[in-house]
DRENPA-3360 file (N, C-alpha, C; in nm, 2 decimals, always signed):
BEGIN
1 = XXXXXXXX = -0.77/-9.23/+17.79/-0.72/-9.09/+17.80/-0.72/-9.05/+17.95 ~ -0.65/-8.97/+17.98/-0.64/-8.92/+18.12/-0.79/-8.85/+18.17 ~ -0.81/-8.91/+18.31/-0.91/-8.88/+18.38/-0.90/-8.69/+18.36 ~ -0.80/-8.63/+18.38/-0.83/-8.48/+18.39/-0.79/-8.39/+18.29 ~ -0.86/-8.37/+18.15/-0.85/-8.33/+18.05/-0.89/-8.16/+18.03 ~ -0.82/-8.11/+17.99/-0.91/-7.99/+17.97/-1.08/-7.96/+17.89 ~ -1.11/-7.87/+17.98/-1.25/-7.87/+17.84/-1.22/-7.79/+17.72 ~ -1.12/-7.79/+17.65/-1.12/-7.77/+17.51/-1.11/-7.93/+17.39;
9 = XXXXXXXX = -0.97/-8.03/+17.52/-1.00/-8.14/+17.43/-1.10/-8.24/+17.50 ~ -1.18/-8.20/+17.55/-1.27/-8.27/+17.62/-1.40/-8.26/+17.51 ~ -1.42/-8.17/+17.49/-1.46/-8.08/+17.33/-1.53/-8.16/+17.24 ~ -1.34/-8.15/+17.21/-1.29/-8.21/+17.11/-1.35/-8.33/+17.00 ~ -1.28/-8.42/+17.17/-1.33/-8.56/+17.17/-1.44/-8.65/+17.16 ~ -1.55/-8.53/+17.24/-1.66/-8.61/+17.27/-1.79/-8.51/+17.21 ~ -1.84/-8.39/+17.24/-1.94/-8.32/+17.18/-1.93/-8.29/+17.01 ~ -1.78/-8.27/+17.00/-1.73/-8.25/+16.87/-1.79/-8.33/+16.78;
17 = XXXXXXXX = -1.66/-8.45/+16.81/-1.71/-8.60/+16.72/-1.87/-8.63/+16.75 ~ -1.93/-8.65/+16.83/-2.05/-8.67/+16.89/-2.16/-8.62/+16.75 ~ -2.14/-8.48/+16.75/-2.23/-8.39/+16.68/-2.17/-8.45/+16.53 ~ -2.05/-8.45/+16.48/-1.99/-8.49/+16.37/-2.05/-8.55/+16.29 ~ -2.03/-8.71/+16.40/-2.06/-8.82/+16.34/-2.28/-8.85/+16.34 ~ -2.32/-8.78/+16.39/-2.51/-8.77/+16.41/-2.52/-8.69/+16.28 ~ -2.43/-8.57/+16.21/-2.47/-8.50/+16.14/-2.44/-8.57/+16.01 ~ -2.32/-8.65/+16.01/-2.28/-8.75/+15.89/-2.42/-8.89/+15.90;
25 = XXXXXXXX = -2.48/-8.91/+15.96/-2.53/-9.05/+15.95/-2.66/-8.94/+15.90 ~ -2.73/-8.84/+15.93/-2.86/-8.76/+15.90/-2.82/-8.76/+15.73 ~ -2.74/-8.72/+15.68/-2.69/-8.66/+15.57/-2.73/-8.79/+15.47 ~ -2.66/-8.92/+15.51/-2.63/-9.05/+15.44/-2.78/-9.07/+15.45 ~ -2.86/-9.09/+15.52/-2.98/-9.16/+15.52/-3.08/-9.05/+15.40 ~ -3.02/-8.97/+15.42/-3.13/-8.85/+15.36/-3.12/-8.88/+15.21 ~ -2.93/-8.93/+15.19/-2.88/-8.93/+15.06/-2.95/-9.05/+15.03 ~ -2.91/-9.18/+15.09/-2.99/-9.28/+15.03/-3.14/-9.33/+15.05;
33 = XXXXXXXX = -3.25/-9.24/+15.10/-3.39/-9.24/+15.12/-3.37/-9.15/+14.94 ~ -3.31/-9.05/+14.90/-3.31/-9.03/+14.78/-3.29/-9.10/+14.69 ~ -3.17/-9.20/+14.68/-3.14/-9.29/+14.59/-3.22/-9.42/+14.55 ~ -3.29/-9.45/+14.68/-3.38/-9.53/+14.63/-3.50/-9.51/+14.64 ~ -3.56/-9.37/+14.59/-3.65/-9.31/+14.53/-3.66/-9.30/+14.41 ~ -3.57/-9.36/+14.33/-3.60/-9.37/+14.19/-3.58/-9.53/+14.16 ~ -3.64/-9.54/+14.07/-3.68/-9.69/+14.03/-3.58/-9.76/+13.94 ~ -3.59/-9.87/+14.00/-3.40/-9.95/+13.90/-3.50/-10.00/+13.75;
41 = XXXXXXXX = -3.40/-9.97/+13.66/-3.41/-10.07/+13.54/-3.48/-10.14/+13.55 ~ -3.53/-10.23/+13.40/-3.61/-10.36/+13.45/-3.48/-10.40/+13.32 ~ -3.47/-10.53/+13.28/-3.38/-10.62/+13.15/-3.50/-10.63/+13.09 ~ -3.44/-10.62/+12.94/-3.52/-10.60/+12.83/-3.44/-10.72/+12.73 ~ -3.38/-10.82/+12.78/-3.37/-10.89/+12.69/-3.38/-11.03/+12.79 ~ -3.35/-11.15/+12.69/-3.40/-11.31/+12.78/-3.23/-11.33/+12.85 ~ -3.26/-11.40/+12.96/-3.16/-11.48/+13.05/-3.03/-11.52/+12.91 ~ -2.93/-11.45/+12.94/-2.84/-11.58/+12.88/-2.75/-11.63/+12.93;
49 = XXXXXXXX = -2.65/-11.68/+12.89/-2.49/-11.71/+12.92/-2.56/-11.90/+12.99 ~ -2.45/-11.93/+13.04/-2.42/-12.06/+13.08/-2.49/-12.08/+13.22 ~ -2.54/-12.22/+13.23/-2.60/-12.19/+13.37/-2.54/-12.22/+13.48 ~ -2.57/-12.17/+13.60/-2.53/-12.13/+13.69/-2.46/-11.99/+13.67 ~ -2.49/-11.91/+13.61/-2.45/-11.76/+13.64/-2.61/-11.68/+13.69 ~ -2.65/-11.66/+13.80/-2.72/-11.61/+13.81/-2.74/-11.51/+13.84 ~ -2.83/-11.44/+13.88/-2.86/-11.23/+13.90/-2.81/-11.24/+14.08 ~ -2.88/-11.36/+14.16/-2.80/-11.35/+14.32/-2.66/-11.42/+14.26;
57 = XXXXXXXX = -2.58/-11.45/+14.19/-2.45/-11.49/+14.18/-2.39/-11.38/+14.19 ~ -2.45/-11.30/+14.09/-2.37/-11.21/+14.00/-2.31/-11.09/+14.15 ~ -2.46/-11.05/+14.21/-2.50/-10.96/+14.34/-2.38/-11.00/+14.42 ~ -2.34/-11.11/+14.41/-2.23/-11.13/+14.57/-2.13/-11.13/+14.50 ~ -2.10/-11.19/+14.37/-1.94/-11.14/+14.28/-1.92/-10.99/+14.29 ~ -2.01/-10.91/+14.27/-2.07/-10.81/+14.23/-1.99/-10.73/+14.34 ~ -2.00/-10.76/+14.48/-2.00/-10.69/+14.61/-1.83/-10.74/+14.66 ~ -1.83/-10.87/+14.66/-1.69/-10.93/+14.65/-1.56/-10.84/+14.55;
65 = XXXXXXXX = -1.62/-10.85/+14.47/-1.49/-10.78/+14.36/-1.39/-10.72/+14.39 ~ -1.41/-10.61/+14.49/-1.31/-10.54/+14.59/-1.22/-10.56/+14.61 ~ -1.21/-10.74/+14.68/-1.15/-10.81/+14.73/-1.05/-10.90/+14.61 ~ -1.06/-10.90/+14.50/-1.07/-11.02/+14.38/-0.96/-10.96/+14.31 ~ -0.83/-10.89/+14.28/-0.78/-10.76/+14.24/-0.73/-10.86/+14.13 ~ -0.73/-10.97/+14.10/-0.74/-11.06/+13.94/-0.83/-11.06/+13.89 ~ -0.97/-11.03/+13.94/-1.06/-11.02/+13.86/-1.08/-10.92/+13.73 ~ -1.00/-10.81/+13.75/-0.97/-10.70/+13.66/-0.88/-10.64/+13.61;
73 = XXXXXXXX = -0.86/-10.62/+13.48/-0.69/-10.65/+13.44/-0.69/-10.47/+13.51 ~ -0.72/-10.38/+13.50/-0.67/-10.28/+13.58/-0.54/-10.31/+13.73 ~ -0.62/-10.38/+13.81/-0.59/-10.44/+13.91/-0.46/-10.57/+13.90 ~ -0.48/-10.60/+13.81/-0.33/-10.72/+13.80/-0.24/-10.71/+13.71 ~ -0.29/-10.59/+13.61/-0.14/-10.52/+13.59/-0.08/-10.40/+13.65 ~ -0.15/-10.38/+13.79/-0.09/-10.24/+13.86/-0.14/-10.31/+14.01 ~ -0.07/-10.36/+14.00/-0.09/-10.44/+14.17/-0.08/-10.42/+14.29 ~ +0.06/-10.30/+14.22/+0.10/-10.22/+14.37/+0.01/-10.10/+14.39;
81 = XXXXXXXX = -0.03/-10.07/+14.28/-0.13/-9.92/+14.28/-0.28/-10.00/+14.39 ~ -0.32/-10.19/+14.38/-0.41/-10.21/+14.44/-0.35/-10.22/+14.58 ~ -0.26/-10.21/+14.59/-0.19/-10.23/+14.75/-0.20/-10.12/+14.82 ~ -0.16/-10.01/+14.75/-0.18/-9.91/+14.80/-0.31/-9.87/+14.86 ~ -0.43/-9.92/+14.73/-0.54/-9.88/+14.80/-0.60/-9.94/+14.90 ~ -0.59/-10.06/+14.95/-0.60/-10.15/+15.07/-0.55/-10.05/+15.16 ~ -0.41/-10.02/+15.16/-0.35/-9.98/+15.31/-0.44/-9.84/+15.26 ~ -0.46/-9.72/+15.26/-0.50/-9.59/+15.22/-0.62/-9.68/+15.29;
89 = XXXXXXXX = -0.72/-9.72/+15.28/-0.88/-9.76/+15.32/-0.85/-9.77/+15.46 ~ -0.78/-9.91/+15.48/-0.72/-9.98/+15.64/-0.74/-9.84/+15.70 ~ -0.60/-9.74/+15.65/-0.58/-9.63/+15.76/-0.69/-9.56/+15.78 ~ -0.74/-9.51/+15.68/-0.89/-9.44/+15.70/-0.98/-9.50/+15.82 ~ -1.01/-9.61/+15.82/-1.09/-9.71/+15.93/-1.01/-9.69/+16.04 ~ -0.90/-9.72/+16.04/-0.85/-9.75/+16.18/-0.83/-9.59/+16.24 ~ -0.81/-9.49/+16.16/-0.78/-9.34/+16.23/-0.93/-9.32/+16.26 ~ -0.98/-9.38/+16.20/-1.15/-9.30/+16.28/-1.21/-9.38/+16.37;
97 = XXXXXXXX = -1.19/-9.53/+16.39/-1.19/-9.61/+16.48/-1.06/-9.55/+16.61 ~ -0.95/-9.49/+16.58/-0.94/-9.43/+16.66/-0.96/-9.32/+16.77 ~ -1.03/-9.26/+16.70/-1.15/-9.12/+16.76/-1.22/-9.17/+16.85 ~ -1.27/-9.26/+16.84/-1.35/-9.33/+16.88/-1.29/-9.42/+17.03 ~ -1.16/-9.47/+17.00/-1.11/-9.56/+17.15/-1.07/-9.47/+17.27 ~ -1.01/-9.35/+17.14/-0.96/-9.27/+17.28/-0.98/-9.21/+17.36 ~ -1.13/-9.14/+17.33/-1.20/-9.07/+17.43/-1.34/-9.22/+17.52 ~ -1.33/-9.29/+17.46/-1.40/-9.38/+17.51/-1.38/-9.51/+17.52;
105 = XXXXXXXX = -1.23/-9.54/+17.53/-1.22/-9.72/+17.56/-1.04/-9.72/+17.57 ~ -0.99/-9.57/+17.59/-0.87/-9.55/+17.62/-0.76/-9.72/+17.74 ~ -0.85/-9.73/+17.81/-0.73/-9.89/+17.83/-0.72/-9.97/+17.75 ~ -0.80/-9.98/+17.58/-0.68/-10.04/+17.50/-0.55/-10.04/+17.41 ~ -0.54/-9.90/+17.45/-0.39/-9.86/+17.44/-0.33/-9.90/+17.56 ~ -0.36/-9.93/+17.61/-0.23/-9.99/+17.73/-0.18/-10.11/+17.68 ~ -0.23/-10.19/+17.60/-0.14/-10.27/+17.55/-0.04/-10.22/+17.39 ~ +0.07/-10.26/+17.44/+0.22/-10.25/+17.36/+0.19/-10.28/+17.22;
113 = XXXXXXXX = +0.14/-10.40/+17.16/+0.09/-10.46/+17.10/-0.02/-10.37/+16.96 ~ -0.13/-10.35/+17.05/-0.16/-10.28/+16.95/-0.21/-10.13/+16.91 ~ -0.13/-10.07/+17.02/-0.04/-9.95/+16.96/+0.04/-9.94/+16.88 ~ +0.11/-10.11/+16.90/+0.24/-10.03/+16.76/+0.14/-10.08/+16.59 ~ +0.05/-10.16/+16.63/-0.02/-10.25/+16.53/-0.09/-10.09/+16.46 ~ -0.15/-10.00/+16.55/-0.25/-9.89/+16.47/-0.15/-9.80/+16.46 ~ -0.02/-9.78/+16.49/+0.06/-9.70/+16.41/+0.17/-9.74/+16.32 ~ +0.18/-9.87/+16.30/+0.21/-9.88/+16.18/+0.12/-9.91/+16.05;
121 = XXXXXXXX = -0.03/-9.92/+16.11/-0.12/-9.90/+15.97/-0.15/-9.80/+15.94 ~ -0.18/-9.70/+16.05/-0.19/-9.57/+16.00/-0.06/-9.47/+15.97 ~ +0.11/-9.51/+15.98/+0.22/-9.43/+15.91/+0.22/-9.51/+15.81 ~ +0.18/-9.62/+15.76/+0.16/-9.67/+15.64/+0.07/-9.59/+15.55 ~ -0.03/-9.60/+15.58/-0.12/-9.52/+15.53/-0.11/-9.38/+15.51 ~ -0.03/-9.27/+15.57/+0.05/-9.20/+15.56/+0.15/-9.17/+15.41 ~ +0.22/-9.27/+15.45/+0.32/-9.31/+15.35/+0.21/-9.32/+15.25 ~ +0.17/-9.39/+15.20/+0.11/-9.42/+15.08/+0.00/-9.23/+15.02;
129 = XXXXXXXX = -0.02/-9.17/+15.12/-0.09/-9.02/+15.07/-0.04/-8.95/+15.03 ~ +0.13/-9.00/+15.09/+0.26/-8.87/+15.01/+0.27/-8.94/+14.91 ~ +0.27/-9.06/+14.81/+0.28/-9.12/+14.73/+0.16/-9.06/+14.65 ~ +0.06/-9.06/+14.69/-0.06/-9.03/+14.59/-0.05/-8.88/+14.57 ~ -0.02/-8.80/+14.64/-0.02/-8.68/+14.61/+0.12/-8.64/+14.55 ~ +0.19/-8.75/+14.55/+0.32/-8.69/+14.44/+0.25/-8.75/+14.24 ~ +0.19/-8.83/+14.29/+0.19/-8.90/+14.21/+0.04/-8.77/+14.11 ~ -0.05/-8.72/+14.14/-0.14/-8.68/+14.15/-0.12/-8.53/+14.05;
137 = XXXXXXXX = -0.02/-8.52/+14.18/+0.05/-8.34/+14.10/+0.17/-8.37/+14.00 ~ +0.22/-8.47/+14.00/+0.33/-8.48/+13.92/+0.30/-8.56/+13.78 ~ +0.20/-8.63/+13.78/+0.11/-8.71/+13.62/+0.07/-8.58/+13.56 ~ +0.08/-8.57/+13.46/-0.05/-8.50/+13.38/-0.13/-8.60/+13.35 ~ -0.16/-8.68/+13.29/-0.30/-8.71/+13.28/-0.38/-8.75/+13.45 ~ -0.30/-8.74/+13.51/-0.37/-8.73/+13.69/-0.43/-8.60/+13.69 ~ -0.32/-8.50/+13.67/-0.41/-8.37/+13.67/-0.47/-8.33/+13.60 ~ -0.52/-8.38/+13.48/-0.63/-8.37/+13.38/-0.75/-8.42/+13.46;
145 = XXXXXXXX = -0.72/-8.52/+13.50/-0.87/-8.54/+13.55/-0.90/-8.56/+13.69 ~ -0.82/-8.46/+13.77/-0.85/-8.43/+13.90/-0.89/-8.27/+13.91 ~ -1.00/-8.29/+14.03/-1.07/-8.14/+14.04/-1.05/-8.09/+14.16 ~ -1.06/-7.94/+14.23/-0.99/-7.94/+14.34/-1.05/-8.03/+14.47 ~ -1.15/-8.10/+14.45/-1.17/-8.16/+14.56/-1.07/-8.30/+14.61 ~ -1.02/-8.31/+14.47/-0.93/-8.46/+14.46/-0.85/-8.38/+14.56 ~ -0.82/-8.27/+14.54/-0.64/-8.27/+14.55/-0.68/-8.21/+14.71 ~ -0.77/-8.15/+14.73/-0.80/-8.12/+14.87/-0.89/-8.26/+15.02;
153 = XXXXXXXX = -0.94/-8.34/+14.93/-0.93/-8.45/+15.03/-0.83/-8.54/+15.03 ~ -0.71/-8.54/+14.92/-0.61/-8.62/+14.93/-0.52/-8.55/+15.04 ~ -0.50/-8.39/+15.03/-0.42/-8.36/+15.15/-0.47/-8.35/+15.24 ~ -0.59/-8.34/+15.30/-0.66/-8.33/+15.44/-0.65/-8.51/+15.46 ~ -0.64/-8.58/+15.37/-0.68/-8.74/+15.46/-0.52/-8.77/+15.49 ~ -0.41/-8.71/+15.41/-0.27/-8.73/+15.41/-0.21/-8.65/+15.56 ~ -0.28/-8.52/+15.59/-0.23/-8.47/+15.69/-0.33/-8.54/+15.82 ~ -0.43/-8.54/+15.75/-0.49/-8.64/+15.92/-0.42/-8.74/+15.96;
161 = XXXXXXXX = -0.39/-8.80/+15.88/-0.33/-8.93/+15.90/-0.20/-8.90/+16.01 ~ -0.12/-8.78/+15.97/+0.01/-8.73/+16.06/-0.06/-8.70/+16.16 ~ -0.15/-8.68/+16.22/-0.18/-8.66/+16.32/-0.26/-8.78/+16.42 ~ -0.34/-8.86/+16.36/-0.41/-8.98/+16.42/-0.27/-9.04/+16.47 ~ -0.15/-9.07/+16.35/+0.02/-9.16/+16.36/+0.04/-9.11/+16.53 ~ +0.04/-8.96/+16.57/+0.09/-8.93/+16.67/+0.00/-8.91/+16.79 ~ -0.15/-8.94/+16.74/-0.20/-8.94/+16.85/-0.23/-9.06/+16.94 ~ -0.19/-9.19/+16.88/-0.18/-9.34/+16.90/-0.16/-9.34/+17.06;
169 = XXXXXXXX = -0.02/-9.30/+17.06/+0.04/-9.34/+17.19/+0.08/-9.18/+17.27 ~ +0.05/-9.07/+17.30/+0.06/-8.99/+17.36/-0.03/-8.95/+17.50 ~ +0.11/-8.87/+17.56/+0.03/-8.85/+17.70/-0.04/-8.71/+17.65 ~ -0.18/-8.70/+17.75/-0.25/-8.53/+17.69/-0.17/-8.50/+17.73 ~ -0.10/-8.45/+17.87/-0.04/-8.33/+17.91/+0.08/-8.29/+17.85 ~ +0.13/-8.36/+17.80/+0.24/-8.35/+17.68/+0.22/-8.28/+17.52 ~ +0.11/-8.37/+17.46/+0.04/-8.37/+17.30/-0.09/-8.33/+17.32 ~ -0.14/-8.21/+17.44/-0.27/-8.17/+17.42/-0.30/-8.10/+17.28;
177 = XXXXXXXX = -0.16/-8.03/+17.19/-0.22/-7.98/+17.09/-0.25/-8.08/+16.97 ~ -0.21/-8.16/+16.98/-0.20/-8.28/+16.88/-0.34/-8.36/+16.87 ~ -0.37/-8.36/+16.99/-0.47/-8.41/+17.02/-0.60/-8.36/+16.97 ~ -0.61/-8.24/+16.98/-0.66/-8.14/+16.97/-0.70/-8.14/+16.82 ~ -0.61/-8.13/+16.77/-0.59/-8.13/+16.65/-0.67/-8.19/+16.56 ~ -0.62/-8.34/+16.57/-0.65/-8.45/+16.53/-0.82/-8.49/+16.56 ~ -0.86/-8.47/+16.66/-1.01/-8.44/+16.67/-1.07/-8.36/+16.61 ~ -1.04/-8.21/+16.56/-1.07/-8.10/+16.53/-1.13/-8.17/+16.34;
185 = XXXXXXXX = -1.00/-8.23/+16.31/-0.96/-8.28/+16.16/-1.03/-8.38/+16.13 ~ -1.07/-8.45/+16.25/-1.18/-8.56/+16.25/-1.27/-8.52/+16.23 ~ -1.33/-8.47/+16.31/-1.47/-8.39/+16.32/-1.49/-8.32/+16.16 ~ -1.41/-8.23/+16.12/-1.43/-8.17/+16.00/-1.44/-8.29/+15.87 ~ -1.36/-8.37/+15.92/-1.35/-8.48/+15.77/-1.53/-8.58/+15.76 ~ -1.57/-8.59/+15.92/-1.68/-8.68/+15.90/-1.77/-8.58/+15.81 ~ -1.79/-8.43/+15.89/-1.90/-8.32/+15.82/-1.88/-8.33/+15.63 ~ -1.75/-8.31/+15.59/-1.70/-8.30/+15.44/-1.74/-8.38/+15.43;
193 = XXXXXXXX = -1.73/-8.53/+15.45/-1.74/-8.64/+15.38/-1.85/-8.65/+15.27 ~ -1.96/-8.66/+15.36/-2.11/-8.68/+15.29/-2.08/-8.57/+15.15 ~ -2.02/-8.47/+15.12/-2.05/-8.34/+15.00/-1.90/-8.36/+14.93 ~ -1.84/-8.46/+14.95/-1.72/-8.43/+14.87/-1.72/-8.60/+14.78 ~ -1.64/-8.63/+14.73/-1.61/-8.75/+14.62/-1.59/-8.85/+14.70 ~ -1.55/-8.81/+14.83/-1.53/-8.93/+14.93/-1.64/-9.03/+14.95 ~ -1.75/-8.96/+14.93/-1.89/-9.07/+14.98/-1.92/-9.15/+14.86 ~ -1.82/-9.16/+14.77/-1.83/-9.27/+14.68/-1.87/-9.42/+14.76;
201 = XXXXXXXX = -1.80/-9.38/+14.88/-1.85/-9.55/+14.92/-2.00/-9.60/+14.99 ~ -2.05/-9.46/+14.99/-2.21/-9.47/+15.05/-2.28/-9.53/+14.91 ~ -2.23/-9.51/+14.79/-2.28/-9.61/+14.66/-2.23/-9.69/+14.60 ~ -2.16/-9.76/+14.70/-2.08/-9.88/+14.62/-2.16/-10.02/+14.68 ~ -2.26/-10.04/+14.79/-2.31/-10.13/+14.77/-2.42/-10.14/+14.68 ~ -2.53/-10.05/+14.67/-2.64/-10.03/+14.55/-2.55/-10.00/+14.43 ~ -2.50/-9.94/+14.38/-2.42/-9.98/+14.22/-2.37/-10.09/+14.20 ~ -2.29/-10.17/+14.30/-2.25/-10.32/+14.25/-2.35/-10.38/+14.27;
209 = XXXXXXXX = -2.43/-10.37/+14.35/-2.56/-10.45/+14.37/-2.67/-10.46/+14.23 ~ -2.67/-10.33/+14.14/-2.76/-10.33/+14.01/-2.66/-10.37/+13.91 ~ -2.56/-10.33/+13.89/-2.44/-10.37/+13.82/-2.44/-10.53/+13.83 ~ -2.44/-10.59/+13.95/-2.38/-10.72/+13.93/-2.53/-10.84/+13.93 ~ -2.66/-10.77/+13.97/-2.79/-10.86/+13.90/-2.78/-10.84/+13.79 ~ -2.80/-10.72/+13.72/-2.79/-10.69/+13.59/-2.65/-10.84/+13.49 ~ -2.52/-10.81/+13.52/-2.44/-10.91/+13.45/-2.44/-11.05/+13.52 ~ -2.50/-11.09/+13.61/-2.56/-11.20/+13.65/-2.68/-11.24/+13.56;
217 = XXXXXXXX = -2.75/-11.19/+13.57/-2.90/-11.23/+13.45/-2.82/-11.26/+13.32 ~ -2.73/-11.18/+13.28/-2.68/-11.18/+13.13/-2.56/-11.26/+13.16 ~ -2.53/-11.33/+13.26/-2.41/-11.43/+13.21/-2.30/-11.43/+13.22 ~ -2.26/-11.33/+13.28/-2.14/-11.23/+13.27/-2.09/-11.28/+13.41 ~ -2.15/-11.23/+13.50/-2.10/-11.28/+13.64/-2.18/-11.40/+13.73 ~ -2.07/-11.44/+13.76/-1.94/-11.46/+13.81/-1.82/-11.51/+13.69 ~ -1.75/-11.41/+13.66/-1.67/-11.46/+13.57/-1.59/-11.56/+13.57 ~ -1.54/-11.63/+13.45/-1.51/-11.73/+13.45/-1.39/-11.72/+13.37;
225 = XXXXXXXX = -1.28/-11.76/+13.38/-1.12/-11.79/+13.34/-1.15/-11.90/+13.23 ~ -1.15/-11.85/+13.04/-1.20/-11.90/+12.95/-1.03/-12.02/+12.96 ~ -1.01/-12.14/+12.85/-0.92/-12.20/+12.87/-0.88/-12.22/+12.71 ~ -0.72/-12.19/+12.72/-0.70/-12.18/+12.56/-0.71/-12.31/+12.49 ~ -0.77/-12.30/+12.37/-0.69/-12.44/+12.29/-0.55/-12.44/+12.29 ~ -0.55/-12.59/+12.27/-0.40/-12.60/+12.26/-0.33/-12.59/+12.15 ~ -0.39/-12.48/+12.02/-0.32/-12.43/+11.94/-0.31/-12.30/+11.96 ~ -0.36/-12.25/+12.02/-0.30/-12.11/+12.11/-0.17/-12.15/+12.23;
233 = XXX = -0.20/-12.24/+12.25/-0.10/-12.23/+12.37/+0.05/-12.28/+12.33 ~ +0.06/-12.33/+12.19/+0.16/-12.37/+12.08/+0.25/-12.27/+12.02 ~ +0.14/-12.13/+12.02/+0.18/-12.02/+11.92/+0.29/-11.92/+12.03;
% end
């Protein structure tokens, strides 16, 4: 960023996000010093399944899965819906990893390269929010089971994103409002986060973690691709 900024996006960038992201990490610790104040399950029945499925097998399938989009027929008969959610995640990372370069490591936008690389992940990502939000309001069974928070972090992560897209490669004295902006929207998204459906991912390692010892002990995971007889595979 330019050496002579105003102190509004000087603000912005730095006390803003600063205070933002200390009040988001207070929140998460407090959330998970709660979460694991209560005591996991114990298994009430004996080891089964086949060996080599074990409870640490199951824990790293368990955490892996994410990545595995055959592992679950949701995922491999709507493939594109898992593509979507890849690029949607990417952009999220990379616009808030952008907050982050540009008030404090601004010469690596000087290269050509990967500016165009964090704006076509995040107009990607973009793209894919107008998709979810058509898709969102225009389903009924989508809007059966969306609440207004769905529909209000879907448009604040879809309009941030229009804004991180433009703040990639701009000069301030040009896009001071943009800028502006886009910090402003930062800042508010990290505070929301922790209180809205978004912090689903603050319990996605501890739920796959008791989820996947739990079907690890019982056999279940690491799943296994059963193989037909060959009078099934006749029919």
């Amino acid at each position: 960023m330019h050496s002579e900024i105003s102190p509004s996006l000087h603000f912005a960038s730095h006390t803003l996000q600063e205070f933002a992201l200390l009040f988001m990490a207070v929140v998460y610790v407090l959330r998970i010093i709660w979460l694991l104040s209560f005591p996991a399950g114990k298994e009430r029945q004996a080891a089964t399944g086949p060996p080599g499925t074990t409870p640490a097998k199951g824990i790293l399938y368990s955490w892996l899965n994410i990545g595995m989009p055959w592992g679950m027929e949701s995922t491999r008969k709507k493939f594109f819906l898992y593509v979507q959610f890849v690029v949607f995640h990417l952009g999220v990372t990379v616009a808030i990893g952008l907050s982050i370069i540009i008030p404090y490591a601004p010469e690596l936008l000087t290269s050509a390269v990967l500016v165009r690389l964090l704006q076509v992940m995040i107009w990607a990502a973009f793209i894919v929010g107008c998709m979810r939000i058509i898709r969102r309001f225009g389903l009924k069974y989508m809007r059966a089971i969306s609440s207004p928070d769905d529909y209000f972090c879907l448009l604040l992560l879809t309009g941030w994103f229009f804004f991180a897209a433009l703040s990639v490669n701009i000069h301030q004295q040009k896009g001071e409002f943009i800028l502006i902006t886009y910090f402003w929207m930062t800042a508010f998204f990290l505070v929301y986060v922790p209180f809205s459906k978004i912090s689903h991912y603050l319990y996605y390692p501890f739920t796959r973690y008791y989820f996947g010892k739990t079907m690890g002990y019982r056999g279940v995971y690491p799943m296994r691709r059963s193989v037909k007889p060959d009078w099934m595979n006749d029919s």
